[in-house]
N, C-alpha and C positions, 0 to 999 in steps of 0.2 A: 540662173538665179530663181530663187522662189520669191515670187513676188505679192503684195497685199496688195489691193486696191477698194479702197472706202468711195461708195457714190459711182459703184460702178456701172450703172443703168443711166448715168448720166451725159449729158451731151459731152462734155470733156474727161469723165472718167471712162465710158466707154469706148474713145477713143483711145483713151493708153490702155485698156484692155486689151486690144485689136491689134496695136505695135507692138506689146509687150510679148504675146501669141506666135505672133510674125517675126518676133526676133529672138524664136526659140524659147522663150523662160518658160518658168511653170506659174499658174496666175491662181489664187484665191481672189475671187471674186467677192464681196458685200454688199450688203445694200438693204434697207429699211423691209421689204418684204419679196423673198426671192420667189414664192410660189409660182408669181406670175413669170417667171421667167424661163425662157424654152431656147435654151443653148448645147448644141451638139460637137461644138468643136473639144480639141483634145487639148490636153493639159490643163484643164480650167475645172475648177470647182465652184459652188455658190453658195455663200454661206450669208445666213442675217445675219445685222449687226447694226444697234446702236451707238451712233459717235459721242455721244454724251456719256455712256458708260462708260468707265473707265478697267472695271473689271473682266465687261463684256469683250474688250478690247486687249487685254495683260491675255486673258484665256485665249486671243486668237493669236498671239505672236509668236511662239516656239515654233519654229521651224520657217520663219520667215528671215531673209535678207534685208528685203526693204518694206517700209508703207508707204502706201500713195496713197494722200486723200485729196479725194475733189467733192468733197464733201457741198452740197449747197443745202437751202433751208427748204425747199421742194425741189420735186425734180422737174427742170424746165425744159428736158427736151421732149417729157410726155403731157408736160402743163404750164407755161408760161407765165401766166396767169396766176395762176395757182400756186408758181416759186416766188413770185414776187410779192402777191400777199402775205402769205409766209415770213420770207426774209423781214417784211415791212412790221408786223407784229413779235416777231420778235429778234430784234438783232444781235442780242446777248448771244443767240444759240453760237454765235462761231466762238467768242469766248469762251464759252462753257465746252467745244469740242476740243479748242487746245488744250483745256486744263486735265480733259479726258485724257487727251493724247498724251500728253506729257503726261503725268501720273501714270499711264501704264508704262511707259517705255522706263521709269525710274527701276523697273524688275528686269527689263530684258534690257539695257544698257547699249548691246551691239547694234541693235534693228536701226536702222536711220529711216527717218521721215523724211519725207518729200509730200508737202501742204502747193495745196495749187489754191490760189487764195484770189483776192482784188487787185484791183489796177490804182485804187483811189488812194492808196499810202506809198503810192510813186510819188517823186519828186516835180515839181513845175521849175524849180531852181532851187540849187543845193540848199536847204534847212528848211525851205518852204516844202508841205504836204500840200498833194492835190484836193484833197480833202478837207481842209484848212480856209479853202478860198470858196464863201459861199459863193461868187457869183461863178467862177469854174466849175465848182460842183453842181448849180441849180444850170446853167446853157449844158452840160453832158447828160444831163437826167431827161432835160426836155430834148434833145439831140436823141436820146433814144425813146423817148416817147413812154416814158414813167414819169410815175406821181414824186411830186418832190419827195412825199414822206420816204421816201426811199434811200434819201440821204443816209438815214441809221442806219441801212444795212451796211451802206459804204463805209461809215465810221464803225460798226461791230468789224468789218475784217482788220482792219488798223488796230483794234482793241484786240486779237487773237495774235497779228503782228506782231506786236511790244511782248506779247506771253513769251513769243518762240525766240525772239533774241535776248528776255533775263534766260533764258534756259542753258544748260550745259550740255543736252540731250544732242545727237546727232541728229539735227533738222538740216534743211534745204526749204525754202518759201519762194514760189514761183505768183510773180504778180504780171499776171499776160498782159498782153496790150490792151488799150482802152477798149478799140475794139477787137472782139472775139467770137466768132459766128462758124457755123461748118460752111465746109471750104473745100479747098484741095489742100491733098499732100503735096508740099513743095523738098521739102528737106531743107528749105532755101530762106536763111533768115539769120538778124543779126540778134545779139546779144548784147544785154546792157544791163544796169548795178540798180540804182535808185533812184534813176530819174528812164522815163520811157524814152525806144527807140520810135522813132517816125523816120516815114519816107520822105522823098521829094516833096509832096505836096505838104507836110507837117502833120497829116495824121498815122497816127498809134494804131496797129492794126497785125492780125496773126489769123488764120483758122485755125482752127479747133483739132484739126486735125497736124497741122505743124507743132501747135501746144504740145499734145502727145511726142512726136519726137524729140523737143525739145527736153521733156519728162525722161525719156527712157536711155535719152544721152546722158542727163544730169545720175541716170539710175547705176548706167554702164561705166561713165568714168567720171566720179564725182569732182567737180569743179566750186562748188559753192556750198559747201556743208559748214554749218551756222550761219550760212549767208543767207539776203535774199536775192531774185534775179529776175530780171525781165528780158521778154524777147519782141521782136516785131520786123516788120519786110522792110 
């Protein structure tokens, strides 16, 4: 398959870059500014691209299968800091990327999307959002050691959420586990609808690099298109 991949210098888009590679596809790579980027392997190409554009995005899709975005509002695996200032000023940006995305896919109809999004429009129990409960949402924020104001980036992915299930477009929404960090490749992990998976001990938890397989299974033999999904150990 010819694969897209939006945010792909990112901690989790780079990772399905790497799987998508290894499991033969051909990959278009994107990403806010490719100059810096020095990649030799084969089948890959690097192309700019803004995710708010919607045009910039309809011109990249002829000759694609799928899109993967792992779109964040900087990139945190080259600036941490710096993604989550970002994200905190302005959380609208993932709204305004689904209305991108959607609107271009309204031209190429076949392309399916696959959005790798938040954990925080999981379910705590069925009708309740995790993101719902201030005091769940402000113990996970200081549990990772950010500013509360960060809550709105959690509520801007739930706001991009809702865009992709009014749509008719062929999406897939992957909301990883709460926690998500590189890791190991396990291949080894359960699957779950809209409430998160947890282990024995009750917490939510994937690498970054299982996300990716979970990504290029969903890619290989789609299971959840117009759905969303979540995974964890």
């Amino acid at each position: 398959m010819h694969i897209g991949v939006i945010g792909a210098t990112g901690t989790i888009g780079s990772r399905i870059v790497t799987e998508a590679l290894d499991r033969g596809h051909q990959v278009t790579a994107f990403s806010r500014d490719v100059s810096v980027v020095r990649d030799s392997r084969e089948n890959i190409r690097w192309e700019n691209l803004d995710v708010t554009d919607a045009g910039g995005i309809a011109a990249a899709l002829p000759g694609l299968d799928v899109l993967i975005s792992g779109f964040g509002a900087g990139n945190a695996a080259r600036d941490p800091v710096d993604a989550v200032a970002r994200a905190i000023a302005d959380p609208g940006i993932y709204a305004r990327a689904a209305t991108a995305l959607l609107t271009a896919l309204e031209s190429h109809s076949r392309v399916r999307l696959i959005v790798v999004g938040g954990a925080a429009s999981l379910e705590v129990r069925p009708g309740q959002v995790f993101a719902d409960s201030d005091e769940l949402l402000d113990a996970a924020i200081d549990g990772f050691g950010l500013p509360r104001e960060y809550a709105a980036a959690m509520h801007g992915h739930g706001d991009a959420l809702n865009l992709f299930r009014a749509s008719n477009r062929l999406w897939t929404y992957l909301s990883p586990a709460v926690e998500i960090a590189p890791g190991e490749r396990t291949g080894r992990f359960r699957i779950g609808g809209d409430q998160p998976v947890t282990d024995a001990e009750g917490r939510s938890r994937i690498s970054a690099e299982d996300a990716a397989v979970a990504v290029l299974d969903e890619v290989e033999l789609p299971r959840f298109v117009q759905r969303r999904f979540t995974i964890g150990y």
